[in-house]
C-alpha positions in Angstrom: 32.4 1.1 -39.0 33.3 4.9 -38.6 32.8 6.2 -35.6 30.2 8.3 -36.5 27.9 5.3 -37.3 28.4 3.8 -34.1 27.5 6.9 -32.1 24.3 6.8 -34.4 24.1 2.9 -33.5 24.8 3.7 -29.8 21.7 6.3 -30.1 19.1 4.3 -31.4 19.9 1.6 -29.2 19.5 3.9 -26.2 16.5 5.3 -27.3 15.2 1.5 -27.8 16.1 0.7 -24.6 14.4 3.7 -23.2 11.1 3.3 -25.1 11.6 -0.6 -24.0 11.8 0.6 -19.9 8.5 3.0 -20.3 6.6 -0.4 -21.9 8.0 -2.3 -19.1 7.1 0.3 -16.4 3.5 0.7 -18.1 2.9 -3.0 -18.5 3.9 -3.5 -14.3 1.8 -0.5 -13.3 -1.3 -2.2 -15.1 -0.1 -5.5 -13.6 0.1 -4.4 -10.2 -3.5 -3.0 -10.3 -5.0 -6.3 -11.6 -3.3 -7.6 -8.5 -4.5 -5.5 -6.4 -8.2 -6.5 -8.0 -6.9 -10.2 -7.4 -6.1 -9.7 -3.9 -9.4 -7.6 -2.8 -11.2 -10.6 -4.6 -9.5 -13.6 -2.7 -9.9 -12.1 0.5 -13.4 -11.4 -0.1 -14.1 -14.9 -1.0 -12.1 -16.4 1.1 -12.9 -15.5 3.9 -16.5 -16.8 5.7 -19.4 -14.1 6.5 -19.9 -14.7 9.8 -22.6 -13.4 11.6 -22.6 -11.9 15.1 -25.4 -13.8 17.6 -27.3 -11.0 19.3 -26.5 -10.9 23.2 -28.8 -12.9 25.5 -29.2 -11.9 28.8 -27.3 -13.2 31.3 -28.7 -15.7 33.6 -29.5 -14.8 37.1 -26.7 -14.3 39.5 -23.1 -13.0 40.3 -22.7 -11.0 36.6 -19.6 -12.7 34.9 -16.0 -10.7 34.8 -15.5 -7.7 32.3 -13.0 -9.3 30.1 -11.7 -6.0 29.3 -12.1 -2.4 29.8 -12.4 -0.1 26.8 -14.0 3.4 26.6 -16.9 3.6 24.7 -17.1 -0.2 23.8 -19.5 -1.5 21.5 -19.0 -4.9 21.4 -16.7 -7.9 22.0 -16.1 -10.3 19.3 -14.4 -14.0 20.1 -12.5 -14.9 17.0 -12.4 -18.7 16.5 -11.7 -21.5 14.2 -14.7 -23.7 12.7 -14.3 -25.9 15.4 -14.7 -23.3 17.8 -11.5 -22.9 19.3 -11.3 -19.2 21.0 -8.4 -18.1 19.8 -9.0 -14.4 20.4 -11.4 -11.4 21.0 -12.1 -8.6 18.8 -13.2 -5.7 21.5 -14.6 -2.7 19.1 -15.4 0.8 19.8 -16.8 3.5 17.3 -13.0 4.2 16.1 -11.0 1.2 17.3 -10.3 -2.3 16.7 -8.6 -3.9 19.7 -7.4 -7.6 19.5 -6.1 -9.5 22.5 -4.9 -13.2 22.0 -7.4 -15.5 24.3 -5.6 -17.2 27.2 -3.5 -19.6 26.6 -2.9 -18.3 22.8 0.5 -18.0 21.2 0.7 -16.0 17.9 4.3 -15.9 16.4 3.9 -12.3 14.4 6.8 -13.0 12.4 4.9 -15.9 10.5 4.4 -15.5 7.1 0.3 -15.3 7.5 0.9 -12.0 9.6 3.6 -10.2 8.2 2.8 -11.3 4.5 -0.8 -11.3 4.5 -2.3 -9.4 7.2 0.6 -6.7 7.6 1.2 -6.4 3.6 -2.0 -7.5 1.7 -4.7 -6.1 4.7 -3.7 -3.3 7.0 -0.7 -1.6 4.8 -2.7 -1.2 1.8 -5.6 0.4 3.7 -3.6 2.9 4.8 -2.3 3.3 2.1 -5.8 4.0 0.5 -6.3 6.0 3.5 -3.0 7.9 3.1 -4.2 8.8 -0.5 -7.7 10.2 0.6 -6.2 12.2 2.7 -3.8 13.8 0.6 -6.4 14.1 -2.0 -8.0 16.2 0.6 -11.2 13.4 0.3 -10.8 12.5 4.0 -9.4 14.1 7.2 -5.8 13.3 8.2 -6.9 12.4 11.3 -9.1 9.6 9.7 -6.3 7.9 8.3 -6.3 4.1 9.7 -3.0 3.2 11.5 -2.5 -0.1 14.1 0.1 -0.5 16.8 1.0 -4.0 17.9 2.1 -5.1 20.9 4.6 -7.6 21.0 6.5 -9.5 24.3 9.4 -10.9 21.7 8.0 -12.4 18.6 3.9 -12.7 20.6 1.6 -11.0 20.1 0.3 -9.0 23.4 -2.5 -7.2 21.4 -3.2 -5.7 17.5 -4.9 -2.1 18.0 -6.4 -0.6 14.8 -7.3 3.1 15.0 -10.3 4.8 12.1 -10.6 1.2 10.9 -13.8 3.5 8.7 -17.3 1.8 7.8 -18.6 -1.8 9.1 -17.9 -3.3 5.7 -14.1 -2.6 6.4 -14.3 -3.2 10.1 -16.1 -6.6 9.5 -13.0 -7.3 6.7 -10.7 -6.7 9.6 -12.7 -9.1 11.5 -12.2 -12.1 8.9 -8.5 -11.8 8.1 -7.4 -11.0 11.5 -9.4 -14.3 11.8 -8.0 -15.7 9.0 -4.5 -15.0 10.3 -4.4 -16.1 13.7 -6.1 -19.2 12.8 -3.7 -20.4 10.2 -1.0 -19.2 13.0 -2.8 -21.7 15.2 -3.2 -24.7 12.7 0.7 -24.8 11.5 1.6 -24.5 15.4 -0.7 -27.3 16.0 0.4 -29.4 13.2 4.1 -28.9 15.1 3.0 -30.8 17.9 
C-alpha cells in the first residue's frame, strides 16, 4: 500500500470516527432528556399527595412552645412516615423552605437517598432550571432557588431552601425531602 492510500485510508477513517462521535453525542443528548422525563415522572408518582389538616384551635390553657422562630412564617409542616413517625418539620415562609430534623432524629447526609436523589435528581436540577431562566432573562437572578445545609459532621442540623417558586414545586420539595429522610430512617432502623 503506497503511502498515499493510507493517508487517504487514515482520512476516511477519521472522518468516520468523527461523524460516529456527533451520532453518539446526539443519541446521549436525546437520552439524557428522556431521563430527565423518567425522573420528573417517578418522583411524581412516587411520591404520596398528602394533604395538610387545617389548624384547630388550640385548647384552652398555657399556649404550647413556638417550635421555631421564622420571620414571616406561614406554616409548619411535620414530615413523617406512614406510621406516623415525626421525623422532621417543614417550617415555610413566602420564599423559604426550612427543615430541622425532629428530636431525637439522626439523618446521615452522605447516604445515597440524599446526596443521589435529593441533592442530584431534586434540588440540583431545579436550579439548574432556575439557572437557565435566569440567563434566558425569563426570571430574576435573584429568584434563582439555592439551599444551604447545615451539617454537625455527616448530620444534618437543618436543609434551608431559598425561592423554592410556586406551591406545586414547594409541595414537591415537601415529598422528596419526605421521601429522603424517611428511607434515611428505615435503613438506619433496619441496622438496629
Amino acid at each position: 500500500m503506497s503511502e498515499e492510500e493510507s493517508v487517504r485510508r487514515l482520512a476516511e477513517v477519521k472522518a468516520y470516527l468523527e461523524k460516529r462521535m456527533l451520532e453518539i453525542q446526539d443519541e446521549a443528548s436525546k437520552l439524557k432528556s428522556l431521563l430527565e422525563v423518567v425522573d420528573a415522572s417517578l418522583a411524581e408518582k412516587s411520591f404520596k399527595k398528602m394533604e395538610v389538616p387545617k389548624p384547630t384551635p388550640p385548647p384552652p390553657g398555657p399556649s404550647p412552645p413556638i417550635v421555631q422562630q421564622v420571620e414571616g412564617l406561614r406554616q409548619v409542616v411535620p414530615l413523617k412516615t406512614p406510621d406516623g413517625v415525626h421525623l422532621a418539620d417543614a417550617s415555610e415562609t413566602e420564599s423559604e423552605l426550612i427543615v430541622t430534623p425532629a428530636s431525637g432524629m439522626k439523618f446521615d447526609v452522605s447516604a445515597p437517598p440524599f446526596r443521589a436523589f435529593l441533592v442530584g435528581r431534586v434540588l440540583e436540577p431545579m436550579r439548574s432550571r432556575d439557572d437557565a431562566s435566569a440567563r434566558a432573562g425569563q426570571m430574576s437572578p435573584d429568584n434563582v432557588l439555592s439551599y444551604a445545609l447545615e451539617q454537625d459532621g455527616n448530620l444534618m442540623k437543618r436543609l434551608v431552601v431559598k425561592n423554592y417558586g410556586d406551591d406545586r414545586r414547594l409541595q414537591e420539595l415537601r415529598n422528596a425531602i419526605r421521601w429522603t429522610l424517611r428511607r434515611i430512617y428505615e435503613r438506619t432502623q433496619a441496622r438496629t
